[in-house]
N, C-alpha and C positions, 0 to 999 in steps of 0.2 A: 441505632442504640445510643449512639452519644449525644443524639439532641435529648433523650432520656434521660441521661446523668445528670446534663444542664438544666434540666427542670426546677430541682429544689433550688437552685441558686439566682433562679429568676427574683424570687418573692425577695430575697434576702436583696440585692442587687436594689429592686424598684426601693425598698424602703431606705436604702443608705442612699439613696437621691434623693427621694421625699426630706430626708431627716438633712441633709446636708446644708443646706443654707441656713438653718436652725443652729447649726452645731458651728458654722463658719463666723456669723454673728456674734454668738456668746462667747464666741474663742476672742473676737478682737474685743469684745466689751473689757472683758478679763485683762488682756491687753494694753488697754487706755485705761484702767484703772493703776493695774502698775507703773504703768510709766507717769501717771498724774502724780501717785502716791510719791513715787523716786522728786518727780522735777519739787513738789512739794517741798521734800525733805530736804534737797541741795539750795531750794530760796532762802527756808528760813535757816541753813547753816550760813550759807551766803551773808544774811541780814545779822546775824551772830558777830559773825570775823567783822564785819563791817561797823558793829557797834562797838567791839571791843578795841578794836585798832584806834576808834573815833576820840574813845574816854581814855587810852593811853598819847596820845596825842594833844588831848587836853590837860595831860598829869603830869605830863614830862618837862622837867625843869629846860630852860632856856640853855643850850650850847654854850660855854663860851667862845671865844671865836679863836681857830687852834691860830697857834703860831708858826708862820712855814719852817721848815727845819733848817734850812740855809739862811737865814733871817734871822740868827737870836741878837735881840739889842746888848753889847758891851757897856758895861758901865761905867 
């Protein structure tokens, strides 16, 4: 009787084999797309920080040059 019971779960069984490599596929497709989207999103913030710092760098008046603390000239 119990190879009986197992019967209906045959069918059910052969078809999540069939379907499996189907499903395994689209799952990593899904997969490389988000992580493409993510590295996407961190280049062009990446490319962001890296023009802003560029055009502060080019704004930024000249240092003058400090004077060391034990060093002040007496006049």
């Amino acid at each position: 009787m119990a190879s009986r019971a197992s019967l209906p779960l045959l069918p059910t069984l052969v078809r999540r084999v069939r379907e499996w490599p189907e499903e395994s596929q689209l799952q990593a497709r899904r997969n490389a797309m988000v992580a493409s989207t993510a590295l996407a999103r961190r280049r062009a913030e990446r490319i962001e920080v890296e023009e802003f710092l560029a055009a502060r760098a080019m704004t930024a008046a000249p240092a003058a040059p400090a004077t060391p603390a034990g060093r002040v000239a007496h006049g």
